[in-house]
N, C-alpha and C positions, 0 to 999 in steps of 0.2 A: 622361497617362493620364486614362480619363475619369472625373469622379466618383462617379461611382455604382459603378464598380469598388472604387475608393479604399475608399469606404465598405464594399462588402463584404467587402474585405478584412480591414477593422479588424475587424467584426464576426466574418468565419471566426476572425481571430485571438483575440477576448473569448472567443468560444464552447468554442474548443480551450483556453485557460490557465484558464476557469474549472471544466472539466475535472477539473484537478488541485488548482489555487489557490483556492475560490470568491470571487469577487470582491464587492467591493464595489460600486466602480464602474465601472459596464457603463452603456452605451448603451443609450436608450430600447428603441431595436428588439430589441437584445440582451436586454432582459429582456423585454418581449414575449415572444420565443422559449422563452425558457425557458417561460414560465406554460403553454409547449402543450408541453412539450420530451417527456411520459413520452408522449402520443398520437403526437406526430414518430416518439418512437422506435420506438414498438409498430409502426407505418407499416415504419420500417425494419426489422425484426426479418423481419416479414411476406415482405418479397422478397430476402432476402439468401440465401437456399437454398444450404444444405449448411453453412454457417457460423454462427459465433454474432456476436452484437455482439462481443462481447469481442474477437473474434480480428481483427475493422478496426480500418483506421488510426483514432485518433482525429482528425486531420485531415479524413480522410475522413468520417467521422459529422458533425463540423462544418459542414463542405459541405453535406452533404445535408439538416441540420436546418435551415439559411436556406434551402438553395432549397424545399423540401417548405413551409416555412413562407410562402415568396412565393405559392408555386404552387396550395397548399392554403388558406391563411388570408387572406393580404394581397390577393392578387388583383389587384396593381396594373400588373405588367408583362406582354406575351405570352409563355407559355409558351415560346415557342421563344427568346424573351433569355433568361428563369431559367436554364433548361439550359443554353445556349450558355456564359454566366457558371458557371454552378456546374462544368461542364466545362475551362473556361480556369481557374479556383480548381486544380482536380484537376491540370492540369498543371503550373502554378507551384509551387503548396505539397506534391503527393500523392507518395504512388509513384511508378513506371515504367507500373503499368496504373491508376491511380486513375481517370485520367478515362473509360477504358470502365466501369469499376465503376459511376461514381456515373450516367454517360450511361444504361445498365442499370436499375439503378435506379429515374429519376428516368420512365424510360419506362415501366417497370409502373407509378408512381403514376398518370401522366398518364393512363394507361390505364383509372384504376379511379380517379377523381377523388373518390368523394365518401366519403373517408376520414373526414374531424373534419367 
């Protein structure tokens, strides 16, 4: 598996346990995230239409706050890897339809890039 997957998995996974748990110790990048995590989410709130946060998977919010955060803040990868990854996350970890959700999504950000 490649490492940069590895990685974000570990990461989707701090993001979703500290969710419930808040952690202590979290990964650099992982707290990164968080320090932009209430603008991530306002981002999300924005294109989720007809639903609330609340009613997503928290898996899926996970997802979305690393990728939104690669795609919006870090700027390090092409867009089309963020998605592609945040999409293959949505099928491993999500529901049955998560990765059209987060795919969704992550396509209005791309759209309307200059969020944060």
């Amino acid at each position: 598996m490649d490492p940069r997957h590895k990685r974000r998995i570990k990461i989707v996974q701090e993001l979703y346990q500290n969710e419930f748990f808040p952690q202590k110790k979290l990964s650099k990048k992982t707290k990164e995230i968080l320090t932009f995590e209430k603008k991530i989410v306002k981002i999300i709130e924005k294109y989720i239409l007809r639903k609330s946060i609340e009613s997503v998977s928290k898996i899926d919010i996970a997802i979305l706050k690393l990728a939104i955060f690669e795609l919006l803040i870090e700027k390090k990868e092409p867009v089309k890897v963020i998605i592609n990854e945040a999409v293959e996350l949505g099928k491993e970890f999500g529901g049955e339809k998560s990765y059209a959700f987060i795919n969704a999504i992550l396509g209005k950000v791309v759209a309307n890039q200059r969020e944060i």
